[in-house]
C-alpha positions in Angstrom: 64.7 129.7 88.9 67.0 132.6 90.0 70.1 131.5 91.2 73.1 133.3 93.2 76.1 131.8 92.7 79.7 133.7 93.1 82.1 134.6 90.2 84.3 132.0 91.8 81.9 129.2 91.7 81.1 129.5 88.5 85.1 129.8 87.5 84.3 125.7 87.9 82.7 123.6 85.3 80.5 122.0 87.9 78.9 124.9 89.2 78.4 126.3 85.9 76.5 123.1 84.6 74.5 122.9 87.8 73.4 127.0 87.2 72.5 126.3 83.6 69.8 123.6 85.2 68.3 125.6 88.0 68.0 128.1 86.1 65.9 126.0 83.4 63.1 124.8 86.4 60.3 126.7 86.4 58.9 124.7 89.5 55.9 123.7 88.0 55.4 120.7 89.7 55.1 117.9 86.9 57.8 116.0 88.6 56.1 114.9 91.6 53.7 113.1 90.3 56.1 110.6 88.8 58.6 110.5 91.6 58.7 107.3 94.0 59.5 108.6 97.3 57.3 111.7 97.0 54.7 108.6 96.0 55.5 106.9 99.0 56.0 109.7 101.4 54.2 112.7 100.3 57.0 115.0 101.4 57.9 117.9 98.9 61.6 117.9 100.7 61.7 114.4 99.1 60.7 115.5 95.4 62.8 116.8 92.6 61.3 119.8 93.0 62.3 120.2 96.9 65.5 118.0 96.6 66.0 120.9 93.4 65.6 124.2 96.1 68.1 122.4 98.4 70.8 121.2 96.4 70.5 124.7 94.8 70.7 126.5 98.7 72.9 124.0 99.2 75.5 124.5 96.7 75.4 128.7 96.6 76.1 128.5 100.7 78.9 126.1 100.2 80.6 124.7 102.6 79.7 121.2 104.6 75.4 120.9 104.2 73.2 120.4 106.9 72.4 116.5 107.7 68.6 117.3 107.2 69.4 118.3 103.4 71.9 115.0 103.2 69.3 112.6 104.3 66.9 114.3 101.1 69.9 113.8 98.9 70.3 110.2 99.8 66.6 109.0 99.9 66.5 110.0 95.9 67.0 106.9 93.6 68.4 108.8 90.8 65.5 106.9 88.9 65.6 109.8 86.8 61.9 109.7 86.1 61.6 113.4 86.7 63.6 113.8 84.2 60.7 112.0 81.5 58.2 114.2 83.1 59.6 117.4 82.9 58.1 119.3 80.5 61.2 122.6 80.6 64.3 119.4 80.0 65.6 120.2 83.3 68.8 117.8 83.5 68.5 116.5 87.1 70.8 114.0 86.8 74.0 115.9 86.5 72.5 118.6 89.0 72.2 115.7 91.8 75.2 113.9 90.7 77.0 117.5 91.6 75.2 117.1 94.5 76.4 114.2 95.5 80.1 114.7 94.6 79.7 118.1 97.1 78.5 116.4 100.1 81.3 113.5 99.7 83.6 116.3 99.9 82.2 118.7 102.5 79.9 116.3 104.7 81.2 114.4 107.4 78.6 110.8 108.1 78.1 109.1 110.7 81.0 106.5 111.5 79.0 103.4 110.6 77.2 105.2 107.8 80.5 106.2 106.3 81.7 102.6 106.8 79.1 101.3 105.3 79.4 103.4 101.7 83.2 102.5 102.5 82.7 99.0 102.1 80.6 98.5 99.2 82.4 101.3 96.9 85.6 99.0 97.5 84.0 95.9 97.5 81.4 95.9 94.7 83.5 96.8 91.7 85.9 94.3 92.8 84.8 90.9 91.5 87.5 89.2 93.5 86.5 91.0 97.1 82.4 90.5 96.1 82.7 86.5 95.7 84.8 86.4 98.7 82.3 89.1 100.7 79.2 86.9 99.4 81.0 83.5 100.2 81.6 84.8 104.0 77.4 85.7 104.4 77.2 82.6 104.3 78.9 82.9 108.3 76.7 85.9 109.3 73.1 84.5 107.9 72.4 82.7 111.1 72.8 86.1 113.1 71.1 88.3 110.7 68.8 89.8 113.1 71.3 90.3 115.6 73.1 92.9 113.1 72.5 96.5 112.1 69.9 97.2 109.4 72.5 97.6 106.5 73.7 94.7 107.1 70.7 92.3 107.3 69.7 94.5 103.6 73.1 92.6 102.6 72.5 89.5 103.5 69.1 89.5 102.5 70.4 89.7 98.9 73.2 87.9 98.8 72.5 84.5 96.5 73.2 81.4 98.9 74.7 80.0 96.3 78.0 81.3 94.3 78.9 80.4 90.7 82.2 80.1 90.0 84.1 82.6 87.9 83.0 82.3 84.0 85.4 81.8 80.8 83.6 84.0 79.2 84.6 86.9 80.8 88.4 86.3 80.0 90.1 88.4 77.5 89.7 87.7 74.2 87.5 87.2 71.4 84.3 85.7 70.4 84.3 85.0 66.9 80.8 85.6 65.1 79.4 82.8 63.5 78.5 83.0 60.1 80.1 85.7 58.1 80.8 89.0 60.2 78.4 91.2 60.4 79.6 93.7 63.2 83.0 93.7 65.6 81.9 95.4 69.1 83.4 95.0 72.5 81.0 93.6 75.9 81.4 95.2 79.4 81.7 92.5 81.4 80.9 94.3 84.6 82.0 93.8 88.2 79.1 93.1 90.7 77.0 91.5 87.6 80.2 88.7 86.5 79.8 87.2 89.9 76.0 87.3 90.7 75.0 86.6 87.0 77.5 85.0 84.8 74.9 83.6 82.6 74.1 86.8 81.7 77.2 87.6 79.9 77.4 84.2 78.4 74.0 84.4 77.2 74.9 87.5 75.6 77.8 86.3 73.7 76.0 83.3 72.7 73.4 85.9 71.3 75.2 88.0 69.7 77.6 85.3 68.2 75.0 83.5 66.4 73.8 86.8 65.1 76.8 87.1 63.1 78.9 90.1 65.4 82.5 89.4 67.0 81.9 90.3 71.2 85.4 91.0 72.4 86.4 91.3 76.3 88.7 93.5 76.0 91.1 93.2 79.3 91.0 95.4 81.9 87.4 97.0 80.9 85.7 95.6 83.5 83.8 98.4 85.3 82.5 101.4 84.4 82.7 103.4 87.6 78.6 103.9 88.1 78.4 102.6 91.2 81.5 104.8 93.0 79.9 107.4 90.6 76.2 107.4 92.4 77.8 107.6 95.5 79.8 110.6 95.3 83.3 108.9 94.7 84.1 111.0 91.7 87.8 109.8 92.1 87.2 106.4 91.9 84.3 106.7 89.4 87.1 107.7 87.2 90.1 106.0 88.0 87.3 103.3 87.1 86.3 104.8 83.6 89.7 105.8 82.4 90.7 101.9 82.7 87.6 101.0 80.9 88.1 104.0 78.2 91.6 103.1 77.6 91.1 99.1 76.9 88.3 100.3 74.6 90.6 102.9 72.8 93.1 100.1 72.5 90.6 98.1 70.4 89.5 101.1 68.3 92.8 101.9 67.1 93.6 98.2 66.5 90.5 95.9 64.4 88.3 98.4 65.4 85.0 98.8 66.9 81.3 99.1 65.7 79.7 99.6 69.0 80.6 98.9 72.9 77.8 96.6 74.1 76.3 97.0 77.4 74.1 94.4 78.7 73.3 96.1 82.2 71.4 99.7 81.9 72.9 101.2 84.9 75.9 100.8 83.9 75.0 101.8 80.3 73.8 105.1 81.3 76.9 105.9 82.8 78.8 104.9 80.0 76.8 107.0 77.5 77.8 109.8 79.5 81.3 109.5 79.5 81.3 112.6 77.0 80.0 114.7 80.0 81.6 112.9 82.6 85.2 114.1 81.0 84.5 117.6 79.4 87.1 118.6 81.1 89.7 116.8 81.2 92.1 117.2 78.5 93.5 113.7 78.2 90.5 111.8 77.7 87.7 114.4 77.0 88.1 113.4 73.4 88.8 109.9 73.7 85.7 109.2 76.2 83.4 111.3 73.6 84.0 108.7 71.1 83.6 105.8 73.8 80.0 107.5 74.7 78.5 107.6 70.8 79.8 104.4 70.3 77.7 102.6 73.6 75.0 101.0 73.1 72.6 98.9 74.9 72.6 94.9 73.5 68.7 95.4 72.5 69.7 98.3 70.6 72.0 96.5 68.3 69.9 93.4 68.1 66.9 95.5 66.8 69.5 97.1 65.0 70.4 93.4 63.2 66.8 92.3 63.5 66.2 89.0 65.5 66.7 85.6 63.7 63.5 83.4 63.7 62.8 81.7 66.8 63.8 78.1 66.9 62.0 77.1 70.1 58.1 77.0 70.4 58.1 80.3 73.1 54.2 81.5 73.5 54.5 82.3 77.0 53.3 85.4 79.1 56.6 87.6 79.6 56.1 90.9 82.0 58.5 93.1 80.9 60.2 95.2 83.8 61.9 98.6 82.0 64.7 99.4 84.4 64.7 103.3 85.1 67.8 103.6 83.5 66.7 101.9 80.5 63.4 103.7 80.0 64.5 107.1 81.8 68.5 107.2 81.8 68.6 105.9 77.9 65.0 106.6 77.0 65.2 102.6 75.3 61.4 101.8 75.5 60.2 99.4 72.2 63.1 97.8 71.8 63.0 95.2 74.4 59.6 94.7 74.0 59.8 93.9 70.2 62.9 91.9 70.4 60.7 89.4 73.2 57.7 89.5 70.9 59.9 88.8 67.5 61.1 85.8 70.2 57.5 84.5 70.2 56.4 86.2 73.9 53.0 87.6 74.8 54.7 90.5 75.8 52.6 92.5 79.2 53.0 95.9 80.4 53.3 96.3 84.1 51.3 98.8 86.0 52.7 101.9 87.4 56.1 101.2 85.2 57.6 104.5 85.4 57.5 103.7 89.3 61.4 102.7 90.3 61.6 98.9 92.2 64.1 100.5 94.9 67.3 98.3 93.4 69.0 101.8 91.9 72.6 100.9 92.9 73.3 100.1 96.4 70.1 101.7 97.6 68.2 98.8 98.7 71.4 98.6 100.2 71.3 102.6 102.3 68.2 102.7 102.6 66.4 99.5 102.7 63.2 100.3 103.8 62.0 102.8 101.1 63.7 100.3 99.1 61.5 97.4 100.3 58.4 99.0 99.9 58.9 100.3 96.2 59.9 96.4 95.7 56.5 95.2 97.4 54.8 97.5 94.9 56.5 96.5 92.1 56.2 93.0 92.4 52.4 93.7 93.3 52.0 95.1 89.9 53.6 92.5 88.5 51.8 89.9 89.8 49.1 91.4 88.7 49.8 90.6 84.6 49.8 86.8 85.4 52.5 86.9 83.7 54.6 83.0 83.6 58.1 85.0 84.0 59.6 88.6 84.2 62.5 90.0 81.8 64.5 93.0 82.6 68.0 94.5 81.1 69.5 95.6 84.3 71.1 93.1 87.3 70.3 95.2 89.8 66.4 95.3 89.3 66.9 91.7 88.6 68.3 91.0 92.0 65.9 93.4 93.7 62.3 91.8 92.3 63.5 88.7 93.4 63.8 89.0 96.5 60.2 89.6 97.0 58.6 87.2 94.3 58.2 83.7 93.3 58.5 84.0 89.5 61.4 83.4 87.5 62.8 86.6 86.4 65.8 87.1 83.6 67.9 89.0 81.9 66.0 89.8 78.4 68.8 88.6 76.6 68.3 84.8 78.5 64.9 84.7 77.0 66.0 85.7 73.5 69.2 83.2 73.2 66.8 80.2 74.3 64.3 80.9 71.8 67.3 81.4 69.2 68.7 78.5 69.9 70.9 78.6 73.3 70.1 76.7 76.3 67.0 76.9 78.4 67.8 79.3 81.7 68.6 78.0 84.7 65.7 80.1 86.0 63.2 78.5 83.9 64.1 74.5 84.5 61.2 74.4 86.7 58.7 76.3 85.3 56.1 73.6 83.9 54.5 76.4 81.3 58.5 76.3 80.1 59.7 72.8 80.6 56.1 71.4 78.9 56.3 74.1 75.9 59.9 73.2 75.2 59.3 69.1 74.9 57.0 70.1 72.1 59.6 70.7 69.9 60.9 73.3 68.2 59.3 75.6 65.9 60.0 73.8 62.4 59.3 71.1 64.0 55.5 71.7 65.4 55.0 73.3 61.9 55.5 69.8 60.7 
């Protein structure tokens, strides 16, 4: 793709990244044939391809872009399944991130839509501003249809029910049990400590009896994705630099074999720190090392190799690969062979390049493309009779079930029951679960 973009534009590092893309499309197409809202609404202006000819128009005008190119901008997921498909390794995910960053800055929204993008960039990465937020629903779920769209999509996820804060997401260490294989520190997240805190738990328990020290290191607690997709660069990385600096603390101390991340938003994000800081002088090297050293918990675990199973598993697992696992961090087996080394008839869902409209806080913007990528989702799921669903990532977690009636967890839940941690909350009454698990465990039935 030619490109026109002034001496002065490219004097920034942004603009020079974002030429070096457009200039590697060759518009062939392959891209909308994996995209969800060109799936769904069949309009080139909502492909990579058309969202690619805008954001390129877009940025070589400069200046504030018209609404109609915003509202293309927003409706994409960042799913980054175009990015699997393309056969020329166009890199659309910094191209719309730049995107996005230039339309926070030039574009003016709607009062209530500004508010709205306002609210959850404060409120989301700030566990102690979530619980409250999600405690006060509560107040407004009786008068959810009387309130704007936005804010019934809020409601409409928010858990009735709040766990408290967790102890394991206090600083400190986690010894390993056993003789110490590995020393690696856990993001402990912001949105996914208070919706989930069984997740991290379940992780540390995991990885503990594996034989690796999980430190929470203090003050790495988010890792600015979510202020990121949004085009809050400056938060993003006021965000990253915290997280980057706790880290650094621990490398130069005991020392670190990997940074763990347990949710795969986040995890792409983190990766990308290396990219994320190129140019910034104070932390370009630090957040380089911080990237290689990221990895997603499956990736250390098959790494280690899973322990035998110590519960008699057998049942149907559908496994849900969250974009940002299979696309962002192109972790595909994996998961899968962790959950079948578990004991789990592991089944692939149709259409599972197809996004399930979580992506961040879009179910949140734009709630009803988000609803009816969730409607198919969970209609492909169904469709594997599956007994339960495991995925790596809260947010697709959070999104699936809200539309379905079968327990779904975080992969790592399923693999620290069959390893010997407790059986999930989610699966207590599940009958194919609770009646498998009175059988006994595995030496045990081999007796």
């Amino acid at each position: 793709m030619q490109t026109n973009f002034s001496l002065a534009q490219l004097a920034d590092a942004d603009y020079r990244e974002s030429e070096s893309i457009l200039r590697a499309c060759v518009h062939c197409g392959f891209c909308t044939a994996t995209c969800p809202t060109y799936t769904l609404l069949g309009d080139e202006l909502d492909s990579p391809r058309g969202r690619i000819y805008q954001i390129k128009d877009m940025l070589e005008t400069g200046g504030a872009p018209a609404p109609q190119v915003v509202k293309h901008v927003d409706r994409c997921l960042s799913c980054l399944s175009c990015m699997t498909t393309c056969p020329s390794g166009v890199h659309y995910m910094h191209l719309v991130d730049h995107a996005r960053a230039h339309i926070e800055k030039t574009h003016v929204r709607p009062p209530a839509d500004r508010a709205a993008r306002e609210l959850l960039a404060r409120v989301l990465p700030n566990p102690r501003l979530f619980r409250l937020a999600l405690m006060g629903a509560g107040i407004g779920r009786p008068f959810a249809k009387l309130l704007p769209e936005r804010l019934r999509a809020m409601l409409t996820l928010a858990p009735r029910d709040v766990s408290a804060p967790s102890r394991s997401d206090l600083p400190g260490s986690h010894p390993a049990a056993g003789p110490r294989r590995k020393r690696v520190a856990l993001l402990i997240g912001c949105a996914q400590r208070v919706l989930a805190p069984q997740i991290n738990e379940a992780t540390i328990r995991l990885l503990t009896r594996h034989g690796v020290e999980v430190v929470v290191s203090r003050q790495a607690e988010c890792c600015g994705a979510l202020t990121h997709h949004l085009g809050k660069e400056d938060l993003a990385k006021a965000s990253a630099r915290r997280t980057i600096d706790a880290w650094t603390r621990e490398l130069e101390g005991d020392g670190l074999d990997a940074v763990i991340v347990n949710a795969s938003g986040c995890g792409t994000t983190v990766k990308d720190y290396g990219f994320l800081f190129r140019e910034d002088r104070d932390y370009a090297d630090k957040a380089k090392r911080i990237a290689g050293l990221a990895r997603d918990v499956t990736e250390i675990l098959a790494e280690i190799g899973l322990m035998e199973p110590v519960v008699a598993t057998g049942q149907a697992v559908a496994y849900h690969s969250a974009c940002s696992m299979q696309h962002g961090q192109k972790i595909k087996n994996p998961p899968r062979d962790l959950l079948r080394a578990a004991g789990f008839q592991v089944r692939e869902v149709p259409e599972g390049h197809l996004c399930c409209g979580s992506a961040g806080t879009y179910n949140l913007l734009q709630s009803e493309i988000a609803t009816q990528l969730r409607d198919r989702k969970v209609r492909n799921i169904e469709s594997t009779r599956a007994d339960a669903i495991a995925a790596g990532n809260l947010g697709c977690i959070t999104q699936i079930a809200s539309g379905t009636g079968l327990p779904i967890l975080h992969t790592v839940e399923l693999l620290d029951w069959a390893t010997g941690g407790p059986m999930p909350d989610a699966l207590k009454g599940e009958e194919v679960f609770v009646e498998r698990n009175k059988k006994g465990t595995v030496s045990e039935l081999a007796q």
